[in-house]
C-alpha positions in Angstrom: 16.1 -6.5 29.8 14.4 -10.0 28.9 15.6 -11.3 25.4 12.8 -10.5 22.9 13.8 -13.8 21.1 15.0 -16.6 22.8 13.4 -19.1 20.8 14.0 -20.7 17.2 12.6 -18.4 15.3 13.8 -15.5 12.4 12.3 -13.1 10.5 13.9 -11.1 8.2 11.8 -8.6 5.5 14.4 -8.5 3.0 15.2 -12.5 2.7 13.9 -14.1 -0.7 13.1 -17.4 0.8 10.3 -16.2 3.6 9.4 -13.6 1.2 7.9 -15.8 -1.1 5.9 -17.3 1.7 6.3 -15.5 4.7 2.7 -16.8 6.3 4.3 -19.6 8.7 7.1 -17.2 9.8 4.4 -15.2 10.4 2.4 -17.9 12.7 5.9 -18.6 14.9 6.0 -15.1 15.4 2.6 -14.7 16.7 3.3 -18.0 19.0 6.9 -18.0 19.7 7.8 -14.0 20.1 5.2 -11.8 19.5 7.6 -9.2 20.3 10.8 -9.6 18.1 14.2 -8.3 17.5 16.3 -8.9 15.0 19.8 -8.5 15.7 20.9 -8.4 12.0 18.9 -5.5 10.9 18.3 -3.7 14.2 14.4 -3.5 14.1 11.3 -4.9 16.9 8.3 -6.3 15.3 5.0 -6.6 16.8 2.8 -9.2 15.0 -0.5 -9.9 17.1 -3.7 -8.4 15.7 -4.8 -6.5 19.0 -1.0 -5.1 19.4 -0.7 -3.8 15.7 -3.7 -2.6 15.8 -3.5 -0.9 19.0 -0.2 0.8 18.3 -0.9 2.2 15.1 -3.4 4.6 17.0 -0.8 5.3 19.6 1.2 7.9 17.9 2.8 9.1 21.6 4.8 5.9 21.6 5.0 5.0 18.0 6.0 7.6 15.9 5.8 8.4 11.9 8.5 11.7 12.0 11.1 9.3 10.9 8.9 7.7 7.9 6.8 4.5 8.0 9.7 2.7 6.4 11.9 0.9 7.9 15.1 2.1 5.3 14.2 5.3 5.5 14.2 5.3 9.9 17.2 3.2 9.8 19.3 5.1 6.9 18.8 7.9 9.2 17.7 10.5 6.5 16.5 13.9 6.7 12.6 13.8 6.1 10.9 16.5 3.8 8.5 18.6 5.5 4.8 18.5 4.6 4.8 14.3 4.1 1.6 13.4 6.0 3.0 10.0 6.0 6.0 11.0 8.2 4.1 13.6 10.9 2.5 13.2 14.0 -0.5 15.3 15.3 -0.5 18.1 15.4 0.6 18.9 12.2 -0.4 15.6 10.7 -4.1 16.6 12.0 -3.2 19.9 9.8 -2.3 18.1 6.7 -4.7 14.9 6.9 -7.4 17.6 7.1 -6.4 19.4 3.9 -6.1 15.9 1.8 -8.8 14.7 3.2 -10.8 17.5 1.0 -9.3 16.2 -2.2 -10.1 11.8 -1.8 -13.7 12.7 -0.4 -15.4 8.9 -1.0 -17.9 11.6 -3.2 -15.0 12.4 -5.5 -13.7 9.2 -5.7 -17.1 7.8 -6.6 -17.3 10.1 -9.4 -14.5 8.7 -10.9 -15.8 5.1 -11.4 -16.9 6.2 -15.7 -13.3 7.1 -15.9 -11.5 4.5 -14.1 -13.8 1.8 -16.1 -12.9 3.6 -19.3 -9.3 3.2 -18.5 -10.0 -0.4 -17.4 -12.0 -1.4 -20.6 -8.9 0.6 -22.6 -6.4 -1.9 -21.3 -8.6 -5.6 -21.7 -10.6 -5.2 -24.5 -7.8 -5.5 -26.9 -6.8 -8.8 -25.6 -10.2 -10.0 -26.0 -9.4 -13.5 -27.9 -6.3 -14.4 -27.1 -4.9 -17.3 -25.4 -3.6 -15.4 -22.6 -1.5 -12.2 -21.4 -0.2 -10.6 -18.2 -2.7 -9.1 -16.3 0.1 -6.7 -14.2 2.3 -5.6 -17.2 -1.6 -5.4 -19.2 -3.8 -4.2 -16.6 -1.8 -3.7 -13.0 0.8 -1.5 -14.2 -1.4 1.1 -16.6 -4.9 1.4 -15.6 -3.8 2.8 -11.6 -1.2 4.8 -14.0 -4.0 6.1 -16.3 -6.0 7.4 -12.6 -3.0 8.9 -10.9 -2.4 10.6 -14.3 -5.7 11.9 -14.9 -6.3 12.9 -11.0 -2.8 14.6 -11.5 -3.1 16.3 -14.7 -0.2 14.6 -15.4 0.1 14.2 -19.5 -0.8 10.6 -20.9 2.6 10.5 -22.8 4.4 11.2 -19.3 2.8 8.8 -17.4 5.0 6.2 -18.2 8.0 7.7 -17.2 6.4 9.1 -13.9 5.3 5.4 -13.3 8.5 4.1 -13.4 10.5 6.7 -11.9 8.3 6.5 -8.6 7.8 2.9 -9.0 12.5 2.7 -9.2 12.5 4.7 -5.7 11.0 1.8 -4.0 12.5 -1.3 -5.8 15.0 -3.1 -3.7 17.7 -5.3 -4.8 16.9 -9.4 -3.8 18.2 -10.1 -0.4 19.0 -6.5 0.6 17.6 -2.7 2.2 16.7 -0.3 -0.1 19.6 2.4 -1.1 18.3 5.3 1.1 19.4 8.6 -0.8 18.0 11.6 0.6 17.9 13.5 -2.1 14.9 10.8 -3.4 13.0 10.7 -0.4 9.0 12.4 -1.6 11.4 14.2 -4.3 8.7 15.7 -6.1 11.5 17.7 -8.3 10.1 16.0 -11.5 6.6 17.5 -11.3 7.8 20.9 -11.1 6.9 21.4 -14.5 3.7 19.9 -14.4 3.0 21.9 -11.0 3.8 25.1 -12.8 2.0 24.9 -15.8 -1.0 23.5 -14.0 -0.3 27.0 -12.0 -1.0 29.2 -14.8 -4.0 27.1 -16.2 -6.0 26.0 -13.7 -8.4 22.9 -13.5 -11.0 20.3 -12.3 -7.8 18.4 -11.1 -6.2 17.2 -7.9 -3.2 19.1 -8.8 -5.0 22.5 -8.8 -7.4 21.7 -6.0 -3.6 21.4 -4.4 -2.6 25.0 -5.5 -5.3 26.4 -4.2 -6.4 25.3 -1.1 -6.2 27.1 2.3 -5.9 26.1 5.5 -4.5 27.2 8.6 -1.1 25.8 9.8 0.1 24.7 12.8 1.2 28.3 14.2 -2.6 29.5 13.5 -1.8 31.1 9.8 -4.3 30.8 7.4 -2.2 30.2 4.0 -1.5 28.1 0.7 0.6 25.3 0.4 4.1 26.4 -0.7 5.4 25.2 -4.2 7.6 22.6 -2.8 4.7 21.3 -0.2 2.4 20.5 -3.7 5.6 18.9 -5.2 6.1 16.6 -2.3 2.2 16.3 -1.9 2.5 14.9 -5.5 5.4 12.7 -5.4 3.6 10.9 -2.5 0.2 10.3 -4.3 2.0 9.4 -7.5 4.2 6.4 -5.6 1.5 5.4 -3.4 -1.4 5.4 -6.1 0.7 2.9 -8.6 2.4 0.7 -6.6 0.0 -0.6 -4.5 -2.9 -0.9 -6.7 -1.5 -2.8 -9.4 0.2 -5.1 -6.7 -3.9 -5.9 -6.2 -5.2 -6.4 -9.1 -2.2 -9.6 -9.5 -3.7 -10.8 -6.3 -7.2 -11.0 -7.2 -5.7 -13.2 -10.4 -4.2 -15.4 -8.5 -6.6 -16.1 -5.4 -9.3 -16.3 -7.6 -7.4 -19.0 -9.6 -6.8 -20.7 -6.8 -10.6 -20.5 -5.2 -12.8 -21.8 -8.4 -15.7 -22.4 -6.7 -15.7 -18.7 -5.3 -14.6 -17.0 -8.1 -18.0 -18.9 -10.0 -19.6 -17.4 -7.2 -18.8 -14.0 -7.5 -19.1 -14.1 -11.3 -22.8 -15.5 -11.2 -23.3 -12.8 -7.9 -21.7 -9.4 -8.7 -22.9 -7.7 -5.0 -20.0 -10.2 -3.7 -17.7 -8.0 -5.3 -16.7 -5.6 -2.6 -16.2 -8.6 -0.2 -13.8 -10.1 -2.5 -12.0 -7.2 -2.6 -11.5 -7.1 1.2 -10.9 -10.6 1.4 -8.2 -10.4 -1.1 -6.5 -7.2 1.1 -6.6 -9.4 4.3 -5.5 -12.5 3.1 -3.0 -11.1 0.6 -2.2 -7.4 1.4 -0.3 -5.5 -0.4 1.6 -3.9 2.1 2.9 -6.6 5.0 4.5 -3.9 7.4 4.4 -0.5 8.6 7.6 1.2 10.1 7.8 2.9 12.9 10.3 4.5 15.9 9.3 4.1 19.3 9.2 7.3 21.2 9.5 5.9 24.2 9.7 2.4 26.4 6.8 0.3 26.3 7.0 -3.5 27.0 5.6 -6.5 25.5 5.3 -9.4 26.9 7.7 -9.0 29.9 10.1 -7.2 27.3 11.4 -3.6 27.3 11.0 -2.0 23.7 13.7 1.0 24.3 13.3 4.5 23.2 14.8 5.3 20.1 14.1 1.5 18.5 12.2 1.0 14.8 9.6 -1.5 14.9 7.7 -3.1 12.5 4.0 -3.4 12.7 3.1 -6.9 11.1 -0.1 -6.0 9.6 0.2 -8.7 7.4 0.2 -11.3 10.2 -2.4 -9.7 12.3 -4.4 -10.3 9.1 -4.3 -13.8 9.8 -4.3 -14.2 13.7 -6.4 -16.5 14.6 -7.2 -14.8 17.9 -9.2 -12.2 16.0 -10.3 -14.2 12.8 -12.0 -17.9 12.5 -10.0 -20.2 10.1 -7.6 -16.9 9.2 -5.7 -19.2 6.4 -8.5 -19.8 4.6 -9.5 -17.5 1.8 -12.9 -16.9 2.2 -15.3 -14.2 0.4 -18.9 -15.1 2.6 -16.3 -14.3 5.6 -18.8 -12.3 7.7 -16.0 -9.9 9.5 -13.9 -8.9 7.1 -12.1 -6.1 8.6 -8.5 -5.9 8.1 -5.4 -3.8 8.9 -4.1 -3.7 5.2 -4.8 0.2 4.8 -3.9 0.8 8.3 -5.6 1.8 11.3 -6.4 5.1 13.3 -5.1 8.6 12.6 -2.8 7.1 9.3 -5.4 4.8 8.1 -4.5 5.1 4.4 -6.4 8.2 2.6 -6.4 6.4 -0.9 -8.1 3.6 0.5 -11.5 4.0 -1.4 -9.7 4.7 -4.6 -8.0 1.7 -4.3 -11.0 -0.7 -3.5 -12.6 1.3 -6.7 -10.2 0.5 -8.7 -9.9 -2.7 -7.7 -13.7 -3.8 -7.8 -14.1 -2.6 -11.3 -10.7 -4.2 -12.5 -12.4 -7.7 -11.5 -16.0 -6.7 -12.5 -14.6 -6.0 -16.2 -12.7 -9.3 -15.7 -15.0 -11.9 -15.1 -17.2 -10.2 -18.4 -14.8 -11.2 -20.2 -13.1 -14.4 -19.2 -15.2 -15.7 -15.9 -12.2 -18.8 -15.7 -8.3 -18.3 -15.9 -5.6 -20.3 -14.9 -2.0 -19.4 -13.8 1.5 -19.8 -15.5 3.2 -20.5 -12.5 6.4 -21.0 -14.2 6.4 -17.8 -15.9 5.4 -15.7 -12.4 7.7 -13.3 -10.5 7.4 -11.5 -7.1 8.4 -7.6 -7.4 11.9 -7.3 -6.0 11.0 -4.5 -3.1 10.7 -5.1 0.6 7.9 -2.4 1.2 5.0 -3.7 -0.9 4.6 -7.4 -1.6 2.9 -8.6 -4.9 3.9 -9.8 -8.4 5.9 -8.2 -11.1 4.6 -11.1 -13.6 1.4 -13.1 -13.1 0.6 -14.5 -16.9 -2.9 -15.8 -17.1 -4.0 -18.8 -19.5 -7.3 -18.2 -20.9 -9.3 -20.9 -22.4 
C-alpha cells in the first residue's frame, strides 16, 4: 500500500499549538497529502473540498454507526440506539424524517420574538459599560435560554443541563476525550423532565417528541420509546449549546478584525445573513467530522482500508482554494458562500436554521447597541475540546 504521508507534514486534532491556528496545517494537507494518516492516533483524513464533500454523501463507504467522532469510533464504545447522528439509511432515513417535523424552517422562524427576547435579556443590562464577555454574557445563555424553552426544560435547570452537556465534550489540553459509555447521548438526566412533560402535555419540542408516530424500519407504525425521547433530547440539548455560542465569539472577533465590513453591515442590515455564512466558512465551529470507512476506497494512489476512522476536514475544504477565490480572506460581499460547516448530504446538520437564527439576531441586537468593539486579546481563551473549535473567553472593549 503506498504511504499516505511521506512528506513533512503532521496533523494532529488534539495538539494546542495547531489548534490555535490550524489554517496552514490545513493548506500542507491539501498540497502535500490530501489523504493523511496519522500514525499516533490511528485516524485518515481527507481535506480537499470536492473529497469531503463528496464523502459525506457516500454513506456506503463512510459510515456514521460508530458516531461522527473520532473518540467515540476509536474508544470503541457501544452506541445508543435511535442517535440519528450515528445511523445510516435506512433507519437514519426513518429517524431524519421524524426530526425533520419538529426544526421545520416554519417553526424555527416562529421563534425569532423569543430568541430576540432572550438576546435583548442578556445585552441590555450591560448597556454602558466599558466592556464584558460576549460568550460567558451572550454565547453561553441566550442558545441555553432556546434549547430550554424548545425543551420545556425549567429556566432554573438550564444551567445545570448546559454544563452537564457542555462537561461530556470538554477535553483535557493535548489529549482524546475520556470515552465512557455510560455518557455517550445519556439522556438519563431528562427523565424527569420527559415524564412530567408526559403527563402535561405542550406546545413544546419535548411533547411533539412524545407524541409523534412514524413507522420504523420493520414497517410498524409506533411512538418513540421513553429512552428513544431521552436520547433524542440529550442530542439536541449538546448540539444546540455548544455550537451556537462557539458562533456568536466568532462573529466578535472577525468583525473586530474586518472594520470596514463590520461598518458595512451595521449601516446595511440585509448583509446580515451573508455575514453569518461567511463567519461559518471562514471560522466554523466544527473543523471535522468522524467517520469509519466501510470499505476500501483509495485516494490519490492510496488504499484507505476497511475498518479505518477518517476525518472529514470540513474546516480546510472551507478554505480550498480550488473551490473558493482568495479562501483566506474574510469576505461578507463573497458572492458563493456555500460552505461545508453544517455538513453536507443526508447528515447535513438539522439545527442548521436555528443556528443561523440565532446567530443573525445575536449580531443584529449587537451592532444597535455598540456598532465598534475591540478585543482583549490577552484575556481570550480557546475552549479546551477537540470536537468544536471556538472561544471560552473573548472580552470585548467597548468605547
Amino acid at each position: 500500500m503506498p504511504i499516505a504521508n511521506d512528506v513533512d507534514v503532521y496533523y494532529d486534532p488534539y495538539d494546542v499549538g495547531i489548534n490555535a491556528d490550524p489554517y496552514p496545517t490545513y493548506d500542507l494537507l491539501r498540497e502535500q497529502a490530501p489523504v493523511y494518516y496519522n500514525n499516533t492516533y490511528g485516524f485518515w483524513a481527507l481535506s480537499r473540498h470536492e473529497d469531503v464533500q463528496k464523502a459525506l454523501v457516500n454513506w456506503q463507504t463512510f459510515s456514521n454507526t460508530r458516531s461522527d467522532i473520532l473518540d467515540i469510533i476509536k474508544a470503541g464504545v457501544e452506541l445508543p440506539p435511535g442517535v440519528i447522528l450515528f445511523e445510516d439509511p435506512p433507519v437514519h432515513t426513518m429517524h431524519r424524517g421524524l426530526m425533520s417535523r419538529v426544526f421545520t424552517p416554519k417553526r424555527m422562524a416562529q421563534l425569532e420574538d423569543q430568541v430576540r427576547q432572550f438576546c435583548v435579556g442578556c445585552l441590555d443590562p450591560l448597556v454602558g459599560s466599558k466592556g464584558f464577555d460576549i460568550v460567558a454574557e451572550l454565547g453561553t445563555v441566550m442558545p441555553m435560554r432556546v434549547i430550554g424553552m424548545l425543551l420545556g426544560i425549567p429556566e432554573q435547570d438550564q444551567i445545570a443541563v448546559r454544563d452537564k452537556t457542555d462537561a461530556n465534550l470538554r477535553t483535557e489540553p493535548g489529549k482524546p476525550m475520556a470515552v465512557k459509555e455510560a455518557e455517550v447521548a445519556n439522556g438519563d438526566m431528562f427523565s424527569d423532565y420527559v415524564q412530567w412533560r408526559a403527563e402535561h402535555p405542550s406546545d413544546d419540542l419535548m411533547t411533539q417528541l412524545l407524541n409523534a408516530e412514524f413507522e420504523d424500519e420493520q414497517g410498524v407504525t409506533r411512538k418513540l420509546s421513553r429512552q428513544e425521547v431521552l436520547t433524542y433530547t440529550a442530542v439536541i440539548a449538546g448540539a444546540g449549546n455548544e455550537t451556537t455560542g462557539r458562533l456568536i465569539g466568532w462573529l466578535a472577533k472577525v468583525l473586530a478584525e474586518h472594520p470596514e465590513q463590520r461598518s458595512s453591515v451595521c449601516k446595511d442590515r440585509s448583509l446580515v445573513p451573508k455575514v453569518i455564512d461567511e463567519t461559518l466558512r471562514f471560522e466554523p465551529t466544527g473543523h471535522a467530522t468522524a467517520r469509519y470507512t466501510s470499505r476500501d476506497t483509495e485516494y490519490y494512489g492510496t488504499t484507505v482500508p476497511a475498518g479505518s476512522p477518517i476525518l472529514l476536514l470540513m474546516a480546510a475544504a472551507n478554505r480550498d482554494p480550488r473551490r473558493y477565490e482568495n479562501p483566506d480572506r474574510y469576505d461578507i460581499r463573497r458572492q458563493d458562500i456555500q460552505h461545508l460547516t453544517f455538513g453536507y448530504g443526508l447528515h447535513f446538520c438539522l439545527g442548521a436554521n436555528l443556528a443561523r437564527l440565532e446567530g443573525r439576531v445575536a449580531l443584529e441586537e449587537i451592532l444597535d447597541r455598540w456598532p465598534e468593539w475591540d478585543i482583549d486579546y490577552d484575556n481570550t481563551m480557546l475552549a479546551p475540546t477537540s470536537t468544536v473549535r471556538g472561544w471560552e473567553r473573548m472580552p470585548l472593549i467597548l468605547g
